[in-house]
C-alpha positions as CSV (number, residue, x, y, z in Angstrom):
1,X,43.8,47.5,56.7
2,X,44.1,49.8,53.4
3,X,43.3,47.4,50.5
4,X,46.5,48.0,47.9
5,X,45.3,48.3,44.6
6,X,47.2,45.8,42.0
7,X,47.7,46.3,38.2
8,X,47.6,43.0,36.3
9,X,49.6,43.9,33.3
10,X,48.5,42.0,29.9
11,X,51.3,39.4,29.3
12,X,54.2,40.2,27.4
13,X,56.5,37.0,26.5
14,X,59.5,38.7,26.0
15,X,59.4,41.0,29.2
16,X,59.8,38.8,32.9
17,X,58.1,40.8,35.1
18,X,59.4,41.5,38.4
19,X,59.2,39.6,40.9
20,X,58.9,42.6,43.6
21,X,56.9,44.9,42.7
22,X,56.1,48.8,43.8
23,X,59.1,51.2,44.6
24,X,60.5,49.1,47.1
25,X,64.4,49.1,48.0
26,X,66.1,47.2,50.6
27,X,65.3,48.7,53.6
28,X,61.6,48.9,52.6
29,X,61.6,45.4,51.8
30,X,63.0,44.4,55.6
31,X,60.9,46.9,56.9
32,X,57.6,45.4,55.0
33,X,58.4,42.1,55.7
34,X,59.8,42.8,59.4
35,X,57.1,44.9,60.7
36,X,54.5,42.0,60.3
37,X,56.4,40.4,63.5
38,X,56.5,43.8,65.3
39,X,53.6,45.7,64.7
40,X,50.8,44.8,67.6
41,X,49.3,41.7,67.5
42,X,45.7,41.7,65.2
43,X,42.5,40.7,67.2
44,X,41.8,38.5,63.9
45,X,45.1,36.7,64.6
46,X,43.6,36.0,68.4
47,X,40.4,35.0,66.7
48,X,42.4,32.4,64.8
49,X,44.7,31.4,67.4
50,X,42.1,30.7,69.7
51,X,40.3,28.3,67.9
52,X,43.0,26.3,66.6
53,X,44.1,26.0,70.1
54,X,40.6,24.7,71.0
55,X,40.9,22.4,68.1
56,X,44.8,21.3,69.4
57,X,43.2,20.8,72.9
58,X,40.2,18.4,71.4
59,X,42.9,16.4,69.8
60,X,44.7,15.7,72.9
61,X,41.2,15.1,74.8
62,X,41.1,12.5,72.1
63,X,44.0,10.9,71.9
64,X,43.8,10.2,75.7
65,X,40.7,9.0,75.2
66,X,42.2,6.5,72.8
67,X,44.8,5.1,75.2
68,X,42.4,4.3,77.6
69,X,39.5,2.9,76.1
70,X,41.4,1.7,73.3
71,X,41.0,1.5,69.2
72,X,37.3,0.4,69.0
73,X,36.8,3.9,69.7
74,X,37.3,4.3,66.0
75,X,35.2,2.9,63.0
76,X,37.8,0.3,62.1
77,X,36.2,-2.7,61.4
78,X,36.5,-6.8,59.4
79,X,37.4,-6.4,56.8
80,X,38.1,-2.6,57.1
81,X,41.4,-2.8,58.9
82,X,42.9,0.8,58.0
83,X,40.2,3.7,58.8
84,X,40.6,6.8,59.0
85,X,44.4,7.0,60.7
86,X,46.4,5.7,57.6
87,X,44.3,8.3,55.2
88,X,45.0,11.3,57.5
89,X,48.6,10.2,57.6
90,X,49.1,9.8,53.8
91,X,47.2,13.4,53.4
92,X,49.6,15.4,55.7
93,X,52.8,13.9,54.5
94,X,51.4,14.5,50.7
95,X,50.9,18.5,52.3
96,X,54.4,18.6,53.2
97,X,55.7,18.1,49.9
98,X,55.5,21.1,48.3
99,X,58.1,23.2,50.6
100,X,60.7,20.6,49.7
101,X,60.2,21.4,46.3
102,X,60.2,25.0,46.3
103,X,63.0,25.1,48.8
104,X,65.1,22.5,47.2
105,X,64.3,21.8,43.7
106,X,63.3,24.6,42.2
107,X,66.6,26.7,44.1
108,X,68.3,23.8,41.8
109,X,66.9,24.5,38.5
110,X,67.6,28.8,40.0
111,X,63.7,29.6,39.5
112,X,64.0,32.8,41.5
113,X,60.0,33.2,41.6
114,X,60.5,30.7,44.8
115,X,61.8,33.0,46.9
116,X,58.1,35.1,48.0
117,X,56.7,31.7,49.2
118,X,59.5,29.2,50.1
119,X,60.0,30.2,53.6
120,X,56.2,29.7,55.0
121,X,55.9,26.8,52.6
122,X,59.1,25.5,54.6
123,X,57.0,25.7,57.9
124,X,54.2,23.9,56.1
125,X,56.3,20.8,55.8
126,X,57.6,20.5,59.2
127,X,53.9,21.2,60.8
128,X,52.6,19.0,58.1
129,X,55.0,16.3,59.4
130,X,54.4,16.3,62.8
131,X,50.3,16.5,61.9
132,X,50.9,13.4,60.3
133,X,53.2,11.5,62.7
134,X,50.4,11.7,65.4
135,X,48.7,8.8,63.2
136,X,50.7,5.8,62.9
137,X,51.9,6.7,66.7
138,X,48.5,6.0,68.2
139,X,46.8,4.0,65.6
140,X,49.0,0.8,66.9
141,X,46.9,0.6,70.0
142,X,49.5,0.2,72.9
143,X,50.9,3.2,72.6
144,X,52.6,2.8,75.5
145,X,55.5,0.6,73.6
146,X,55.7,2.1,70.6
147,X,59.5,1.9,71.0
148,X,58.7,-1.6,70.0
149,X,58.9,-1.0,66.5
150,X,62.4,1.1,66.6
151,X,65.1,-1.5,65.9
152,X,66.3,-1.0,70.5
153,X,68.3,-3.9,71.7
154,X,66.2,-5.8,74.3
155,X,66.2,-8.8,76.4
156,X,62.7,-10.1,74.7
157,X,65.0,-10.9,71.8
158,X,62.6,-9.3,69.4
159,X,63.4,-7.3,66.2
160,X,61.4,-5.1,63.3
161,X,61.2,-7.1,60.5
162,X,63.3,-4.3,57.6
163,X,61.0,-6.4,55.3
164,X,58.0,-4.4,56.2
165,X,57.6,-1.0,54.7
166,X,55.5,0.5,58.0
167,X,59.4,0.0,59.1
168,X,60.5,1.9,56.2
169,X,58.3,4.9,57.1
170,X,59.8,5.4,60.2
171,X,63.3,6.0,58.4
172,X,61.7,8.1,55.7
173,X,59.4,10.2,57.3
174,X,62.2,10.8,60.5
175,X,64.8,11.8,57.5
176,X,62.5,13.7,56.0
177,X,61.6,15.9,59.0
178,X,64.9,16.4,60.2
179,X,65.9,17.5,56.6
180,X,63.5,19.9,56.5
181,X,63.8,21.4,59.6
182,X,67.4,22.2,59.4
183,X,66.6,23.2,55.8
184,X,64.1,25.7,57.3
185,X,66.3,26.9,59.9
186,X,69.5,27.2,57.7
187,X,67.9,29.6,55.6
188,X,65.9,31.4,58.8
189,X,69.6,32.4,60.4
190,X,70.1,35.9,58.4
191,X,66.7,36.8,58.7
192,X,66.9,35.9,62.6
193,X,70.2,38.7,62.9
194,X,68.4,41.2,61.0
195,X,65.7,40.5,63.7
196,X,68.0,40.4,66.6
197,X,69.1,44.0,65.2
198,X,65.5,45.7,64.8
199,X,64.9,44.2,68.2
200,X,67.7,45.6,69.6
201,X,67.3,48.8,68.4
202,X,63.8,49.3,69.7
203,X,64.5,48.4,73.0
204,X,63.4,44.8,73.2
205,X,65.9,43.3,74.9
206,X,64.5,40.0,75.9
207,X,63.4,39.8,71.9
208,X,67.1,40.4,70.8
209,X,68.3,38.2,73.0
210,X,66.1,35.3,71.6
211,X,66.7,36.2,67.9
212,X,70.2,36.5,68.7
213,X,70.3,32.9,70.2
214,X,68.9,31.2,67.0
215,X,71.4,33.7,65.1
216,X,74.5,32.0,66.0
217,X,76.4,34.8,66.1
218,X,75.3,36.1,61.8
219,X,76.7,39.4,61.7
220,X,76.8,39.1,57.3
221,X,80.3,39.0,56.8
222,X,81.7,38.1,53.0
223,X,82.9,34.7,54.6
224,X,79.5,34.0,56.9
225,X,77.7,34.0,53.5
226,X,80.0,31.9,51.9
227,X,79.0,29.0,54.4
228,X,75.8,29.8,53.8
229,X,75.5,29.3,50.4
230,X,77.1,26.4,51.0
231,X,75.6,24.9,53.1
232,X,72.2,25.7,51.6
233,X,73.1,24.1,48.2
234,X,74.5,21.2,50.6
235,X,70.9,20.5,51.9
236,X,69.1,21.6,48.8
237,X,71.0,18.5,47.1
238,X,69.9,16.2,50.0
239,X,66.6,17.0,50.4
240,X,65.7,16.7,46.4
241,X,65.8,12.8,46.7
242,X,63.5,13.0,49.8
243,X,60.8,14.8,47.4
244,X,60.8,11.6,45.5
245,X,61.7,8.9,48.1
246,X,59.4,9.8,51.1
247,X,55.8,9.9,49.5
248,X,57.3,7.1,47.2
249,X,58.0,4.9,50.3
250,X,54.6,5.8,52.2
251,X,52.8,4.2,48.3
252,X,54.7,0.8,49.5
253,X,52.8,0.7,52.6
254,X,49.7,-0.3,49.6
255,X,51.4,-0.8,46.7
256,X,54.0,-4.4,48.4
257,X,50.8,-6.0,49.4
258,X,49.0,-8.7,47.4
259,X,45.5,-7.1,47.8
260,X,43.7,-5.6,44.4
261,X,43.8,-2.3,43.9
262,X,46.8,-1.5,45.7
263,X,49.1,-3.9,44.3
264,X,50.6,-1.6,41.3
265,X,53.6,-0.2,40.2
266,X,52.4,2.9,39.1
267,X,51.5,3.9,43.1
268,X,55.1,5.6,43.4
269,X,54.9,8.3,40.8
270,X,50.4,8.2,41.1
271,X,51.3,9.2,45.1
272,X,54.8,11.4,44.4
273,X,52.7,13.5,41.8
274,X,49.5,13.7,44.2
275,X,51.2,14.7,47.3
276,X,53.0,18.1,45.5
277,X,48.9,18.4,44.1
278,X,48.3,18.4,47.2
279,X,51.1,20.3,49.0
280,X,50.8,23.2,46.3
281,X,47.4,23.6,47.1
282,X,47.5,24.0,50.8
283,X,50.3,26.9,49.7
284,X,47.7,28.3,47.9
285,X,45.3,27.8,50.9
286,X,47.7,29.6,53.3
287,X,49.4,32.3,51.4
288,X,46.5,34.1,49.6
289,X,44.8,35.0,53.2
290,X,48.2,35.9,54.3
291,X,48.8,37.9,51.2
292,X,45.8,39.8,51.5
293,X,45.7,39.7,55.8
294,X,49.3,40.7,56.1
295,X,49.7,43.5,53.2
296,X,51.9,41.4,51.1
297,X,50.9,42.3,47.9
298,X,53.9,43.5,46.1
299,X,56.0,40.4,47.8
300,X,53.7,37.8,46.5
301,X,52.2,39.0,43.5
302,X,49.7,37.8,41.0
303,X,52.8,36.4,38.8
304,X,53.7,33.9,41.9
305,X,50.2,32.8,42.1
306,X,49.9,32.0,38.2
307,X,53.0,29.6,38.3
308,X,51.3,27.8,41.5
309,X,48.1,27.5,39.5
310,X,50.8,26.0,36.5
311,X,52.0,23.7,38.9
312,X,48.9,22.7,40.0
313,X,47.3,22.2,36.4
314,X,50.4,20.1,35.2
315,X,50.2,17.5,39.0
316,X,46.2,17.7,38.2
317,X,46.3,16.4,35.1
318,X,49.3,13.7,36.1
319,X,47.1,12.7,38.6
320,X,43.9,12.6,36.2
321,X,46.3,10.2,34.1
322,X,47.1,7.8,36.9
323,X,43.5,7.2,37.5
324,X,42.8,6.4,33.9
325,X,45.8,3.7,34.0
326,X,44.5,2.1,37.4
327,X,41.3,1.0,35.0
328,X,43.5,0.0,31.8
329,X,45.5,-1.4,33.6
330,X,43.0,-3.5,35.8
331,X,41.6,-4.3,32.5
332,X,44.6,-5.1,30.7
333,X,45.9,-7.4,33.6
334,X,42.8,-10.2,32.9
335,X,42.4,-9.8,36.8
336,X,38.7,-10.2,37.9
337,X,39.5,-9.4,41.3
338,X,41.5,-6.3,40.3
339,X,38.9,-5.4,37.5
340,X,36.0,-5.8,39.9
341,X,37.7,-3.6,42.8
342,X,38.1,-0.5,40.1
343,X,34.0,-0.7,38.9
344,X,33.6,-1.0,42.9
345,X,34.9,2.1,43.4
346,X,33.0,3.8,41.0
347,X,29.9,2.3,41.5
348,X,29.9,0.3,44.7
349,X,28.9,1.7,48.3
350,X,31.7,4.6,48.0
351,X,31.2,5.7,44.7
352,X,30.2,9.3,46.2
353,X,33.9,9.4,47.3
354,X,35.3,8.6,44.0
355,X,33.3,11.1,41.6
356,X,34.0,13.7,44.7
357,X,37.7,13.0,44.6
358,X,37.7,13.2,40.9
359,X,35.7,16.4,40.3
360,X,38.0,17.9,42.9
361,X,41.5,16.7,41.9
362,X,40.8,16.1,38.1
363,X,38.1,18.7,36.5
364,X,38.4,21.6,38.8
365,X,42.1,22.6,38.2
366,X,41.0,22.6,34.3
367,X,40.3,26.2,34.8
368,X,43.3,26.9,34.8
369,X,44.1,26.7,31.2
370,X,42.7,30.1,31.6
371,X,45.3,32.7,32.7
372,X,42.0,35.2,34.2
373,X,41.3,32.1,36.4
374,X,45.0,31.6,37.2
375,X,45.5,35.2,38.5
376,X,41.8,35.5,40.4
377,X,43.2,35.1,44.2
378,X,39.6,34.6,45.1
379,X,39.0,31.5,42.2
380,X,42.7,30.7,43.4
381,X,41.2,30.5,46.9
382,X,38.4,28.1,46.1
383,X,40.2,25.5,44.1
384,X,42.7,25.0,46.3
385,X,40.4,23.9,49.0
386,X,38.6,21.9,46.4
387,X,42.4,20.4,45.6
388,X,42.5,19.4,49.5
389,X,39.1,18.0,50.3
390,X,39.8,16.2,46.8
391,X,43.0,15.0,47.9
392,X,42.0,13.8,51.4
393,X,39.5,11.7,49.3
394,X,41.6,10.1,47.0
395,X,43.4,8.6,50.1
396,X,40.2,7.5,51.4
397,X,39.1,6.0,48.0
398,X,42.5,4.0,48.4
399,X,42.3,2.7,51.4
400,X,38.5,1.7,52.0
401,X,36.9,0.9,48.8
402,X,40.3,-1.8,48.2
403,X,39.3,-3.4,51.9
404,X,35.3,-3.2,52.2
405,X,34.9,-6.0,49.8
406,X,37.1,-8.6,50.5
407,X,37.6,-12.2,48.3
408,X,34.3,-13.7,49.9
409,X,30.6,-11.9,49.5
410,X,30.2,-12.6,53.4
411,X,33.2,-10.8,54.5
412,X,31.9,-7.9,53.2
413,X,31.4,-5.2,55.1
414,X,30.9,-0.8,55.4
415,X,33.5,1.2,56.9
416,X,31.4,4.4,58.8
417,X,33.4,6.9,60.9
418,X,32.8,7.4,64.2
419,X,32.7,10.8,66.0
420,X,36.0,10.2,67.5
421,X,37.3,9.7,63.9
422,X,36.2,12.9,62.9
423,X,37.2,15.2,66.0
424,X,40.5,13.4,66.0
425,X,41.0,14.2,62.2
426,X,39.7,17.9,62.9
427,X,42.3,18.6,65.7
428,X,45.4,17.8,63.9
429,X,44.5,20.5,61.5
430,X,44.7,22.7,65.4
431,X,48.4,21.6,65.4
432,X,49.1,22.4,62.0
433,X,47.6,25.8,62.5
434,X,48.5,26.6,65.8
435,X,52.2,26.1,64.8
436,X,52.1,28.0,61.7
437,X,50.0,30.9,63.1
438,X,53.1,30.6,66.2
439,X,55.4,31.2,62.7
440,X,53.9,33.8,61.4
441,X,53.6,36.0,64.6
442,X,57.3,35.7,65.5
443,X,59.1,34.6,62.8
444,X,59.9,36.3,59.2
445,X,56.9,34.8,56.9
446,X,59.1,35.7,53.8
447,X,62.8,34.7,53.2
448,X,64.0,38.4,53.6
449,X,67.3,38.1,52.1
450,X,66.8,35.9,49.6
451,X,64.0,38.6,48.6
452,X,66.5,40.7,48.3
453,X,68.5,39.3,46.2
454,X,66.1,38.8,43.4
455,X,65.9,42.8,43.1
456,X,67.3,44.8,40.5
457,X,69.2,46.5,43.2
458,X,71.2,43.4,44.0
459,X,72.8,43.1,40.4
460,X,76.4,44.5,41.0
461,X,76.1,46.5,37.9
462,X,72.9,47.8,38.8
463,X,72.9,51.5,37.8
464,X,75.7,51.7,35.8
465,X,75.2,51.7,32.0
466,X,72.8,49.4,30.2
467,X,72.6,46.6,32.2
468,X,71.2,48.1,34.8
469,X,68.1,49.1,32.3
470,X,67.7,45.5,31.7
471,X,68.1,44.2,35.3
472,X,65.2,46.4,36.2
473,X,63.1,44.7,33.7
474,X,64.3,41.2,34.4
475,X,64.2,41.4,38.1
476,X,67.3,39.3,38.3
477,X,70.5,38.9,39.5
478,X,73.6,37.0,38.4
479,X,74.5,33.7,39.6
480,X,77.2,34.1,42.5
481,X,75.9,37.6,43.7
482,X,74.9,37.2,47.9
483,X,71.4,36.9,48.6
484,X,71.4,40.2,49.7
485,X,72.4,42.3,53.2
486,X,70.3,42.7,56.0
């Protein structure tokens, strides 16, 4: 593929730059963002596919293995109850954050810059959400009655206790994903027609006929995009408490216990603020190979990347802050149990996870107080895979180093991961991938008309007389105008 050259303009506070850029209009816009789903498949994308497939296949060779040999398979020991299966949950529902916020929150506060990167960060959620609901599924053992903990009426008279917050999960994480998805889909529907229509055009019938399935009939009319609209603010409004309640809900599974160093207050905001960390870095992770891959440079441009790296500065440092408090507070509480479990995980048996997870989440995002750093895709690139290996730790410093030392010296004990742990944990990233690769081979990767409707073109007064001077600078349009035609 022809590399695109791209300008990065010194910064000029009292010009917004635009958030397409290049001499793109409408049509070259849908046909940019169209033609990745039609032109002929890329060998790299087989390349890709193929081994996240091997990976999907080695988690289900796994899981099987699980049922029937059962969960000594894993490294879970006394005292170390909760291995690896609780971390990997926590880290994919913490990845699927950051498309509810894009999507929902900032479409609230009308941040337009959302639009280049809220539809794949969308399908990061729901494939983050079904990585992670693998996890407590088959961690329980007997997977065979997990209906058991759903509140079914049943003749062995036996209930959930609502008490427990593994019970409140379930209702979270299941709102959460449903949300989303119809979130996603909602805003997939005019893209889907204009789809329907190319396909049609070209001859590929069975193509239009799919598109035109998941369409429900869009043709753009003045009153179709009135629904829309909506119906989109309708689920923007409900899924902006989800940002806050689900990862909030998933701390309580630590933070209602009695145990030291999980039984805080602060866990709810400390995991809420890690889990869009997190989530904003796998965006990073996933859009700048797609950007660069996929030709999308005038779509996502170096301007979308520096308010992600803003984003992830401003959680980085939040998160820096809550692990500061953990050790005031410990201090400040007169708790030798809770004191001793914070100077454990610095300098006990896991301290290597500790300084790992804060070099990764706390020190490396400090570079971007540097705008050169914020608008390098390549530093970009790095530090958001630092942000997830840093991440991934942080759960891990969580959960093991609060359980390996229990109350009494000889309960102690060293929590190792077994191969099974590993290859387990390695093929839910194959369902994450294989799924999102699936997305971006068939499906519009960018929200095509809401693209559209960010461009000076959309601005009803766009060529006539000195607003439309302005509009071409500002890259906006006014509130009320449709997202744009396909």
């Amino acid at each position: 593929m022809t590399a695109i050259p791209v300008v990065d303009e010194p910064e000029n506070a009292l010009v917004r730059a635009p958030l397409v850029e290049g001499k793109n209009d409408f049509a070259s816009i849908t046909n940019l963002i169209a033609g990745v789903a039609e032109k002929t498949t890329p060998r790299g994308w087989y390349l890709m596919f193929g081994i996240a497939i091997a990976l999907l296949l080695n988690l289900g060779a796994m899981i099987g293995y699980l049922v029937f040999t059962g969960v000594g398979v894993w490294g879970n020991n006394i005292p170390v109850g909760w291995g690896w299966p609780i971390v990997n949950f926590v880290f994919w529902i913490g990845i699927g954050h950051a498309g509810t916020l894009i999507s929902a929150i900032l479409f609230l506060f009308r941040q337009k810059w959302r639009t280049s990167i809220n539809r794949a960060s969308e399908a990061m959620t729901i494939f983050a959400v079904m990585a992670a609901g693998i996890f407590p599924a088959i961690h329980v053992g007997r997977i065979w009655v997990i209906y058991w903990v759903f509140p079914l009426p049943n003749q062995m008279s036996m209930w959930p206790n609502f008490k427990s917050p593994l019970l409140w999960d379930v209702f979270a994480v299941s709102t959460y994903f449903t949300i989303s998805s119809l979130f996603w889909f909602v805003g997939l529907i005019p893209d889907l027609a204009t789809f329907r229509d190319r396909a049609m055009k070209a001859g590929r019938t069975v193509a239009a006929r799919a598109y035109g399935l998941f369409a429900f009939g869009w043709h753009g009319s003045n009153r179709h995009w009135i629904h829309y609209e909506k119906a989109y603010l309708i689920l923007a409004g409900l899924s902006t408490p989800l940002v806050l309640s689900v990862h909030s809900i998933v701390s309580f599974d630590f933070a209602v216990s009695l145990l030291p160093g999980w039984h805080s207050t602060i866990f709810p905001p400390y995991f809420v603020a890690g889990a869009i960390f997190s989530g904003f870095g796998m965006v990073l992770t996933l859009m700048i190979p797609a950007r660069q891959w996929l030709g999308l440079h005038q779509l996502i441009t170096l301007n979308h990347l520096d308010n992600i790296a803003k984003i992830l500065l401003l959680t980085g440092t939040m998160v820096g802050y809550a692990y500061g408090m953990e050790f005031f507070i410990a201090w400040y509480s007169g708790s030798e149990y809770e004191q001793f479990c914070f100077i454990n995980r610095a300098t006990g048996p896991y301290w290597w996870a500790y300084w790992i997870m804060v070099s990764c989440n706390v020190i490396s995002p400090q570079l971007f107080w540097f705008r050169s750093m914020r608008r390098s895709p390549m530093v970009l690139f790095v530090i958001s895979i630092f942000v997830n290996i840093g991440m991934w730790f942080e759960r891990f410093v969580i959960t093991i180093s609060s359980l390996n030392r229990d109350f009494l010296p000889s309960s102690w004990g060293y929590f190792t991961p077994t191969l099974i742990d590993i290859l387990t944990y390695a093929g839910s990233f194959g369902l994450f991938f294989t799924f999102f690769l699936l997305f971006c081979r068939f499906l519009p990767i960018l929200a095509i008309s809401e693209v559209k409707g960010v461009m000076p073109e959309a601005n009803p007064h766009y060529g006539h007389g000195p607003t439309a001077h302005d509009t071409n600078h500002h890259g906006a349009h006014p509130a009320g105008a449709h997202h744009g035609k396909h």
